[in-house]
Residue frames relative to the residue before (quaternion, step in Angstrom):
aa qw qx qy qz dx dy dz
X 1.0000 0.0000 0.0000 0.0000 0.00 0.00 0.00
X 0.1670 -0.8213 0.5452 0.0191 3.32 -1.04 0.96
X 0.1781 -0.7925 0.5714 -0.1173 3.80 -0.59 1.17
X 0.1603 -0.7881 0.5152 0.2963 3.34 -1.65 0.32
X 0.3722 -0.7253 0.5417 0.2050 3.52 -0.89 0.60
X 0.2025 -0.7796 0.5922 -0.0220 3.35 -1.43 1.18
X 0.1904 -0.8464 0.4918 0.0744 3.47 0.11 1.21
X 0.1980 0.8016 -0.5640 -0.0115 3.94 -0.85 0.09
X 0.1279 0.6341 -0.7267 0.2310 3.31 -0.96 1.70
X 0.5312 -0.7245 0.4156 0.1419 2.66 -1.50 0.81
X 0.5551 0.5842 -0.1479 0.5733 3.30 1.85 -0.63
X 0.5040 -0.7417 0.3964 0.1967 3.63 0.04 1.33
X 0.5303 0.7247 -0.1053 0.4272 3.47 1.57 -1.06
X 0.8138 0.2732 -0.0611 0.5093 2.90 0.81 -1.64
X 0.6883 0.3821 -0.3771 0.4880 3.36 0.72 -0.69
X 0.6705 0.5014 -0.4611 0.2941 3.65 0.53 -0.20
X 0.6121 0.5754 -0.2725 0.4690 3.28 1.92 -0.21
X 0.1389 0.8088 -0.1910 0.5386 3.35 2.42 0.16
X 0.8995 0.0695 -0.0049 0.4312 3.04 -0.31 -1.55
X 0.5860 0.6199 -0.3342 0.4008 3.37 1.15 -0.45
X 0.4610 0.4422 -0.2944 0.7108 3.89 1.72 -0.62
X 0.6923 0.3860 -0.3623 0.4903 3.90 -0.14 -0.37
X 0.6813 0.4066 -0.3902 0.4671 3.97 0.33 -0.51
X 0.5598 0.5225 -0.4985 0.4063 3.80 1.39 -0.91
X 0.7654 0.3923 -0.3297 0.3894 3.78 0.10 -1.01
X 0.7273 -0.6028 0.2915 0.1506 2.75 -1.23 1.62
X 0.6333 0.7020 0.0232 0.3250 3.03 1.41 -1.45
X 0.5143 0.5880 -0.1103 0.6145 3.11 1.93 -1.11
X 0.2624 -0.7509 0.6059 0.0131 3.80 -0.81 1.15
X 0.7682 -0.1844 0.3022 0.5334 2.88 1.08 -1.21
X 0.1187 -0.8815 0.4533 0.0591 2.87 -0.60 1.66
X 0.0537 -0.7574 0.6203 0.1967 4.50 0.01 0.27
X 0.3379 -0.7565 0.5517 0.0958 2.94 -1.88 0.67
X 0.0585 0.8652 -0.4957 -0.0486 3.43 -0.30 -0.14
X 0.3234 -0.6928 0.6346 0.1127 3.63 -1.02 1.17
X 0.7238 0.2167 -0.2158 0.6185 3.84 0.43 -0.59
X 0.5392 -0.6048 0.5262 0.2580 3.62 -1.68 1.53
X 0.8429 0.3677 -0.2171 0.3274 3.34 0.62 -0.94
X 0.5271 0.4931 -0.4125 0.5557 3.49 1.34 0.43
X 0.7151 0.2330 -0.4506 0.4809 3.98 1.31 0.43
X 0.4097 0.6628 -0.5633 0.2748 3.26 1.26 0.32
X 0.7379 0.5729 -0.1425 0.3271 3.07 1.07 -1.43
X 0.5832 0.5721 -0.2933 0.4965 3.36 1.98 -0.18
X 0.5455 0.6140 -0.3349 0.4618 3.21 1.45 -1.13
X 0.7527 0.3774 -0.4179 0.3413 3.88 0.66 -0.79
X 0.8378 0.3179 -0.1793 0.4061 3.28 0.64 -0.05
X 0.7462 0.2088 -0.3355 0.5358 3.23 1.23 1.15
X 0.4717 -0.6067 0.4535 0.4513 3.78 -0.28 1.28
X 0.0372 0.5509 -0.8324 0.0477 3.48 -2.13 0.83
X 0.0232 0.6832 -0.7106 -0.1664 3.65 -0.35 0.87
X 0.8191 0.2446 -0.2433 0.4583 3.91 0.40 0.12
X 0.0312 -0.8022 0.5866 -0.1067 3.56 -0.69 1.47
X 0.3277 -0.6867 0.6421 0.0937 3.56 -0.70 1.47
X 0.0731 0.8274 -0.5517 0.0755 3.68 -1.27 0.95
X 0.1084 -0.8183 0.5028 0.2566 3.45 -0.59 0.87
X 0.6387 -0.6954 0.2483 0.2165 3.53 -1.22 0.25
X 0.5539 0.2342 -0.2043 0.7724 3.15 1.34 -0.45
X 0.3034 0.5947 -0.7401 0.0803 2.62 -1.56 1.59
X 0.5926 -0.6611 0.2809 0.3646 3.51 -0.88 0.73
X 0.5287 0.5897 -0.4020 0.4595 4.10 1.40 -1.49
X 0.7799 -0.1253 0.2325 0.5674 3.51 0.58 -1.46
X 0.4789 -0.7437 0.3534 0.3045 3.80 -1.35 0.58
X 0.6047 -0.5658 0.1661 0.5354 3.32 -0.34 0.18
X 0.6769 0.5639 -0.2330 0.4117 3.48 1.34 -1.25
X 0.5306 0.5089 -0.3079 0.6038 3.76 1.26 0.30
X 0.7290 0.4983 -0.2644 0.3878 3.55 0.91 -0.78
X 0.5751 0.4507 -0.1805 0.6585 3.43 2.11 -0.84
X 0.6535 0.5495 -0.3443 0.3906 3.23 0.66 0.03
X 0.6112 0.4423 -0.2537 0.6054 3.46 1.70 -1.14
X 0.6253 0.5282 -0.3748 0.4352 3.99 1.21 -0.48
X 0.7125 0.4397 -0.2599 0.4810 3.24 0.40 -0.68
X 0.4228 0.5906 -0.4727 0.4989 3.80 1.29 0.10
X 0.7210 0.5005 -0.2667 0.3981 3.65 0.81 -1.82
X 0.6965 -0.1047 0.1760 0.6877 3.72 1.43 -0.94
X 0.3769 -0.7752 0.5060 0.0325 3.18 -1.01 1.96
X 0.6278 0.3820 -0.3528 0.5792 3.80 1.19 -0.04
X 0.3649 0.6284 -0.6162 0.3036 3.88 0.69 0.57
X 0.0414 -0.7672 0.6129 0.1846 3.69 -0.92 0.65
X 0.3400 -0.6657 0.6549 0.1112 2.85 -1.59 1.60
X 0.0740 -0.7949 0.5922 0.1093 3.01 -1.10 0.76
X 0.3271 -0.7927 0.4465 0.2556 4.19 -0.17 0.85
X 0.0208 0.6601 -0.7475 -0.0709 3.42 -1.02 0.52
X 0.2132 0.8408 -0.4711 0.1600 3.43 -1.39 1.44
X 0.3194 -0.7054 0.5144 0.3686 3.58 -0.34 0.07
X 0.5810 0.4877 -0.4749 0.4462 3.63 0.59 0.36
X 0.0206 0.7446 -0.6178 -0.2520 3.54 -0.81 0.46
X 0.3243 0.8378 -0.3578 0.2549 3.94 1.25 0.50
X 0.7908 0.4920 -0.0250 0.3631 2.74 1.76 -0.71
X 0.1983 0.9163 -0.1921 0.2902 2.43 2.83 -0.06
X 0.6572 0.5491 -0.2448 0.4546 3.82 1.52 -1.02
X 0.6347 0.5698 -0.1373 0.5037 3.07 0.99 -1.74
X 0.7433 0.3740 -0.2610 0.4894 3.99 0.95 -0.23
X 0.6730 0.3382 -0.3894 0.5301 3.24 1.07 -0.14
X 0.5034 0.6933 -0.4528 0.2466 3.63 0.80 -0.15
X 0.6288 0.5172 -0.1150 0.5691 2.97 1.93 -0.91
X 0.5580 -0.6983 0.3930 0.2160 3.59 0.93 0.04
X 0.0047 -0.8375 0.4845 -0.2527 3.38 1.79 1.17
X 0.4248 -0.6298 0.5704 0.3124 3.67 -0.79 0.77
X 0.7504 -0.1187 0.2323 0.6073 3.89 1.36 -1.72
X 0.3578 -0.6836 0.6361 -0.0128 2.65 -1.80 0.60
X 0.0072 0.8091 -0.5868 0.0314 3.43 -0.16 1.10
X 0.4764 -0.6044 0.6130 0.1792 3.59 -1.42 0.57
X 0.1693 -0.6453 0.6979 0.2603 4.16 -0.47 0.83
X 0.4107 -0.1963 -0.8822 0.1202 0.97 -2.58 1.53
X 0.3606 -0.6955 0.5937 0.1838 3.05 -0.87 0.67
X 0.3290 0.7849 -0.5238 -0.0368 4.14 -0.64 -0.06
X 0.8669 -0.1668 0.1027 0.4584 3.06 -1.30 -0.01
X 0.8334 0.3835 -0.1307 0.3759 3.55 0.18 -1.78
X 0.7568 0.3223 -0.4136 0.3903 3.32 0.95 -0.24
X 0.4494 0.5711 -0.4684 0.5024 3.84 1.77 -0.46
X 0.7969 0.4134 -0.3043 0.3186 3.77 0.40 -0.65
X 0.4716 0.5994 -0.4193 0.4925 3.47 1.27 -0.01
X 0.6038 0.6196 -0.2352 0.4429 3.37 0.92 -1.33
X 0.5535 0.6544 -0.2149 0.4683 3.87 1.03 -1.27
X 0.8334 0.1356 -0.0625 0.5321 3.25 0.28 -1.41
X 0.5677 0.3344 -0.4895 0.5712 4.24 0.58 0.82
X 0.2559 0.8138 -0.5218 -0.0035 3.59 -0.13 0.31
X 0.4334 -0.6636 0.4287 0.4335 3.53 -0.09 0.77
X 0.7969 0.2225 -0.2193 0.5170 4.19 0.42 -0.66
X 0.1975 -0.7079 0.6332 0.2426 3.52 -1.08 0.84
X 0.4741 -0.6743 0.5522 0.1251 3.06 -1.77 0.68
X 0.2264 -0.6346 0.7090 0.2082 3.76 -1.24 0.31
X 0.4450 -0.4965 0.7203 0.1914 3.58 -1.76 0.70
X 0.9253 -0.1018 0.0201 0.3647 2.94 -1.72 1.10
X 0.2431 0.7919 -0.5427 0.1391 3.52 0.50 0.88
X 0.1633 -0.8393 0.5181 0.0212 3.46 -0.45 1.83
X 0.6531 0.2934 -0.3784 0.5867 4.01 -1.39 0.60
X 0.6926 -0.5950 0.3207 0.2520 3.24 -1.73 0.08
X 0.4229 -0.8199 0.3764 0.0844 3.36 -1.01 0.72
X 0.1108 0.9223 -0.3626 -0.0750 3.56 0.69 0.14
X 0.1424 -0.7251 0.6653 0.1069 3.69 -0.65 1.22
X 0.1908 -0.6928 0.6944 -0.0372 3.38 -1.31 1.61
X 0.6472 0.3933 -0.4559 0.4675 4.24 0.65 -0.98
X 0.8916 0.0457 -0.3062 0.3305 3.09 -0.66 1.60
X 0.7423 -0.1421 0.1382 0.6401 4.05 -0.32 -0.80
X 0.6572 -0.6619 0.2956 0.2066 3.29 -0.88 1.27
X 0.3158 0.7568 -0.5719 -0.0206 4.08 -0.25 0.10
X 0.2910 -0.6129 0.7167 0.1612 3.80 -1.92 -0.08
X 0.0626 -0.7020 0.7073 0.0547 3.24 -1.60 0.96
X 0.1114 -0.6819 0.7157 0.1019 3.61 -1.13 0.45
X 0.7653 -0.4084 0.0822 0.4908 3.34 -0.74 1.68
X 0.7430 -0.5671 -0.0296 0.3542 2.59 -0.16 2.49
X 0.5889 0.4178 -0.5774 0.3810 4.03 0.83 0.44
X 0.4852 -0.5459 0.5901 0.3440 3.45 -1.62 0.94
X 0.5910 -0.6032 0.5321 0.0609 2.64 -2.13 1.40
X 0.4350 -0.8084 0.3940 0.0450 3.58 -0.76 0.48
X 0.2966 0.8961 -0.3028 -0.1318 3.06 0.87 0.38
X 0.6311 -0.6002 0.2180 0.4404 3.69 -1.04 0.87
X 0.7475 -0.1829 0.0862 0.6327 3.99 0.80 0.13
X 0.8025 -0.3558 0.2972 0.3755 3.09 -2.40 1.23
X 0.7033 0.4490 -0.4497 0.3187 4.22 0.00 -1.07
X 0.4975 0.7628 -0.1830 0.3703 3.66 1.53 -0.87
X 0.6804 0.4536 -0.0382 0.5743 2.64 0.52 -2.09
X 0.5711 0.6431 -0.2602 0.4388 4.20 0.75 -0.81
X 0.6709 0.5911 -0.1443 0.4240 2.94 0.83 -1.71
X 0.8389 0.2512 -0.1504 0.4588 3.52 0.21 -1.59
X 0.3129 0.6442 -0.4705 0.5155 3.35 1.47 0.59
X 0.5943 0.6631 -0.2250 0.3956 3.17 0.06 -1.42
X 0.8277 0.3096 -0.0940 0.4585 3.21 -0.26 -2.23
X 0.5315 0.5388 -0.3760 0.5346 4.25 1.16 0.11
X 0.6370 0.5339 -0.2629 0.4899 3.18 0.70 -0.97
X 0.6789 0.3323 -0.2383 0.6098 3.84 0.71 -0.99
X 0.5196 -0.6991 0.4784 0.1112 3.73 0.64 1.07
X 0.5918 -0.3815 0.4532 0.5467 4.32 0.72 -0.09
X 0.5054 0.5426 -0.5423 0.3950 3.93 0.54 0.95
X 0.3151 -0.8197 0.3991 0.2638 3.27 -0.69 1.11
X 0.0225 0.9064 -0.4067 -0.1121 3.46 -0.47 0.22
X 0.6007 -0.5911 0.3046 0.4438 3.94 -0.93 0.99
X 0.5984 -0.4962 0.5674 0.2716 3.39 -1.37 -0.27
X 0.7961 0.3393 -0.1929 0.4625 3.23 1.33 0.24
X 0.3290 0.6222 -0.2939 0.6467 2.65 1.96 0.65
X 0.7788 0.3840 -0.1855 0.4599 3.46 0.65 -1.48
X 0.5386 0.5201 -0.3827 0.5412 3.58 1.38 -0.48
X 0.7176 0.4337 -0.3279 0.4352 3.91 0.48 -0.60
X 0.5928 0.6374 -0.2488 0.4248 3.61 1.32 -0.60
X 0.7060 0.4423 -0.0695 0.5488 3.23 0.96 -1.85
X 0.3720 -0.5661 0.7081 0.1993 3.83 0.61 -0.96
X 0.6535 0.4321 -0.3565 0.5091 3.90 0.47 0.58
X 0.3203 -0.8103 0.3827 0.3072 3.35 -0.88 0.87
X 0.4406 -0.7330 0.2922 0.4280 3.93 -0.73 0.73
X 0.2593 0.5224 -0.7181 0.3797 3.57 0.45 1.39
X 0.8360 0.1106 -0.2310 0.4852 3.75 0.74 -0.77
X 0.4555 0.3769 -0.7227 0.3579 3.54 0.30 1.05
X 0.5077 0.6247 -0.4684 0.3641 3.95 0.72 -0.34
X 0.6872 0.5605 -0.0724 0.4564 3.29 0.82 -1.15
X 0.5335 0.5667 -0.1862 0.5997 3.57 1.27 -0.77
X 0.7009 0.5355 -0.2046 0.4243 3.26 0.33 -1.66
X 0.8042 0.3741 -0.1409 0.4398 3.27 0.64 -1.61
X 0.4396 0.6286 -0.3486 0.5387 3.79 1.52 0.12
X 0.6937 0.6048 -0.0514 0.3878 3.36 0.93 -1.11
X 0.6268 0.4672 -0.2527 0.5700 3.33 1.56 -1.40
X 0.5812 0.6111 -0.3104 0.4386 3.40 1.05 -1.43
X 0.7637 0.3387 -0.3063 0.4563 3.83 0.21 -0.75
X 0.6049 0.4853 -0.4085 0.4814 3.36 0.92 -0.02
X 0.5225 0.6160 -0.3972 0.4357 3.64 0.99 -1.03
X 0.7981 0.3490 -0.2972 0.3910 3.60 0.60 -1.71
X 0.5132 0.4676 -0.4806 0.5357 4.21 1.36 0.26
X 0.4245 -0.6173 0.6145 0.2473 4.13 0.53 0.09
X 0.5408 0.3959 -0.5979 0.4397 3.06 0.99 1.34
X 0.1178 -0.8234 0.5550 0.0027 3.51 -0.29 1.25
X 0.7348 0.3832 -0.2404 0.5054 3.90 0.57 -0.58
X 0.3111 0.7003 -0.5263 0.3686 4.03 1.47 0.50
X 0.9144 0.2720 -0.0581 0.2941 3.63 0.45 -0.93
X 0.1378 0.9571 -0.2456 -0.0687 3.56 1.66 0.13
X 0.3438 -0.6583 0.5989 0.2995 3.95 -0.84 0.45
X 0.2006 0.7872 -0.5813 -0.0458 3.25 -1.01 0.15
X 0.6978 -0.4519 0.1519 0.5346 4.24 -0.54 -0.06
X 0.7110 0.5224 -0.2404 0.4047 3.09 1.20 -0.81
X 0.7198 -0.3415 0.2011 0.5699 3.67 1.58 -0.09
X 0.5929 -0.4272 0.5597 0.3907 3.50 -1.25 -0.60
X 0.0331 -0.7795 0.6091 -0.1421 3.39 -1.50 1.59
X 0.4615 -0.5887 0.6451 0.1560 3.51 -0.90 0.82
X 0.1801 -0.7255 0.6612 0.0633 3.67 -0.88 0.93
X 0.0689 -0.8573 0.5067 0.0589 3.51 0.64 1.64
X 0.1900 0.7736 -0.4895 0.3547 3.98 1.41 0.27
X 0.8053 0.3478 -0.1524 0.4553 3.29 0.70 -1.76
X 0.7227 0.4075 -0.2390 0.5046 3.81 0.94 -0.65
X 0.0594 -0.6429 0.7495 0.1461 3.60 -1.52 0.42
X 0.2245 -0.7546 0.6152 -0.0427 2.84 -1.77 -0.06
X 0.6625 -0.5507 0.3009 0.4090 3.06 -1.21 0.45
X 0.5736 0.5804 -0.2931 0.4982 3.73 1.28 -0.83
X 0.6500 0.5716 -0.3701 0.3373 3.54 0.98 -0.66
X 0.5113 0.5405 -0.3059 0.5940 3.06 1.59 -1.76
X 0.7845 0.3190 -0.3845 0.3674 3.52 -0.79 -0.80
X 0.6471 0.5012 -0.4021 0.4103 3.97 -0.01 -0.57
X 0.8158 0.3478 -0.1756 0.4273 3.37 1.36 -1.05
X 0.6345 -0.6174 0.1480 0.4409 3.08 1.13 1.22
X 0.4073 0.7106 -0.4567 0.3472 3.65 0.66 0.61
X 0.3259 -0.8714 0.3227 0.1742 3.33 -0.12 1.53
X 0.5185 0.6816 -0.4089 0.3155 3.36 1.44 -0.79
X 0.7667 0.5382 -0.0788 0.3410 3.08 1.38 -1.34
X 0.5478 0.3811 -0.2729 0.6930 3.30 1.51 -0.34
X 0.6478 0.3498 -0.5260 0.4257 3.79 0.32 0.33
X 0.5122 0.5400 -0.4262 0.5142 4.05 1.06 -0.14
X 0.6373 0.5211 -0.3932 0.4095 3.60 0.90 0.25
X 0.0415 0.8880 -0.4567 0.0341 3.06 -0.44 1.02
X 0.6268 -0.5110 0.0282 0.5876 3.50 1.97 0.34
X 0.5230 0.5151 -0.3633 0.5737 3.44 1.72 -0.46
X 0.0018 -0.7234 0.6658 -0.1826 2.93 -1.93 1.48
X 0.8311 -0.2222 -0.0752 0.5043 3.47 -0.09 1.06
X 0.0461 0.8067 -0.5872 0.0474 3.64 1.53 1.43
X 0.6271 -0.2862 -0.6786 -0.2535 1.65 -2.01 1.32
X 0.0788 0.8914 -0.4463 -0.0006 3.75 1.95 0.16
X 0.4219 -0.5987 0.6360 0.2430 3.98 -0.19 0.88
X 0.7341 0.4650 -0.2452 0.4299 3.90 0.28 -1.72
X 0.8060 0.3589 -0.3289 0.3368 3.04 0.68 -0.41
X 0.1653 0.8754 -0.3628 0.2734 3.83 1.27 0.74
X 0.7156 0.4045 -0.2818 0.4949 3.63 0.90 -0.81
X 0.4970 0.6323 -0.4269 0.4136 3.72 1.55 -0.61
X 0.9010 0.0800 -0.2810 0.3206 2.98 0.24 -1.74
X 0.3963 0.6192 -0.6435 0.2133 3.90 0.67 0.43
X 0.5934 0.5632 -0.4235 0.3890 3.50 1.32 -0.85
X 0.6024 0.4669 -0.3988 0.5100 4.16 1.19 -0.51
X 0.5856 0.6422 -0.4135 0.2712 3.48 0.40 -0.57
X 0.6687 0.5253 -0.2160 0.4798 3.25 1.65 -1.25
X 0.8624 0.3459 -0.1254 0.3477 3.09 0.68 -1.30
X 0.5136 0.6511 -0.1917 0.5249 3.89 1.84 -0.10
């Protein structure tokens, strides 16, 4: 399996010593660097990294804020710390750090790290991807999806959650807490961004409401229901945190996961 790796130090030094351990392992496709957090935040949204090196003290932004805004974009991204602090050793796992490496960084301890990773990865994963066991994300052949704001991003939550059930617009307006001038609106924000991926038939109106054509999407709920262990071990009782509506799903995963 092959992946790309996103390194981020602030210290020219270190991160160039970063990528240079990341190009040894075989594994590594590609490795980017970055000296400013917010020039790899801003890469991370718009190009899969299922593995992101971070140091901790940095001055633009810290490291534990920077894994915190990544793992918003995609909750199975493993962050792995490289630092001269080991103080901080709590405060990274609290967040669900894949690792934690002590600088110098080298070969044996960046590779050890490589092959325990806390998320496995699929190769070339094409169509969309949806992670539900925890905060909500979407990939489209394996880059994460963007979405244009939080009511969006809600939305196609939602329409996963209802599993390919169609449902009215007044149903979703009583569910969500939004009125259905803006779940209409939403909805129709949504088709558009699919339209511009040439996936037109992802989102569909019909008499009976609006319906997610889950045919075309998997997911982490798929993998796991269908007996895939990787996936039913990423379960850990959270399931579309923090969606209120979405409560009766995951007590129903709780039982059966």
């Amino acid at each position: 399996m092959h992946f790309r790796a996103v390194a981020v130090d602030d210290d020219p030094s270190c991160l160039s010593t970063s990528l240079l351990e990341l190009k040894k392992n075989p594994e590594v496709s590609e490795a980017v660097g970055f000296t400013s957090p917010k020039e790899a935040l801003s890469f991370i949204k718009e190009h899969y990294s299922p593995v992101v090196l971070l140091d901790i003290r940095m001055p633009e932004m810290d490291g534990l804020s920077l894994a915190e805004k990544i793992l918003d974009i995609n909750p199975r991204t493993n962050i792995i710390f490289v630092t001269s602090y080991s103080h901080y050793l709590p405060q990274a796992f609290s967040i669900h750090a894949s690792g934690y490496i002590m600088k110098p960084l080298d070969s044996k301890k960046l590779d050890n790290e490589l092959s325990n990773l806390r998320f496995q990865m699929e190769e070339n994963k094409t169509g969309f991807y949806a992670v539900t066991f925890g905060s909500f994300g979407l990939t489209y052949n394996g880059d994460h999806v963007s979405f244009d704001s939080e009511a969006q991003k809600e939305m196609m939550a939602y329409f996963v959650n209802k599993n390919g059930m169609a449902v009215t617009v007044e149903k979703i307006s009583e569910d969500m807490g939004i009125s259905p001038e803006k779940v209409e609106k939403t909805i129709g924000s949504l088709i558009s961004m699919f339209s511009s991926l040439g996936e037109d038939g992802l989102l569909i109106k019909t008499k009976k409401g609006y319906f997610l054509d889950m045919s075309l999407i998997n997911s982490d709920v798929s993998d796991a229901l269908g007996g895939i262990m990787a996936a039913k071990l990423l379960f850990a009782g959270e399931y579309l945190s923090p969606y209120n509506w979405a409560d009766e799903r995951r007590k129903e995963l709780r039982t059966i996961l």
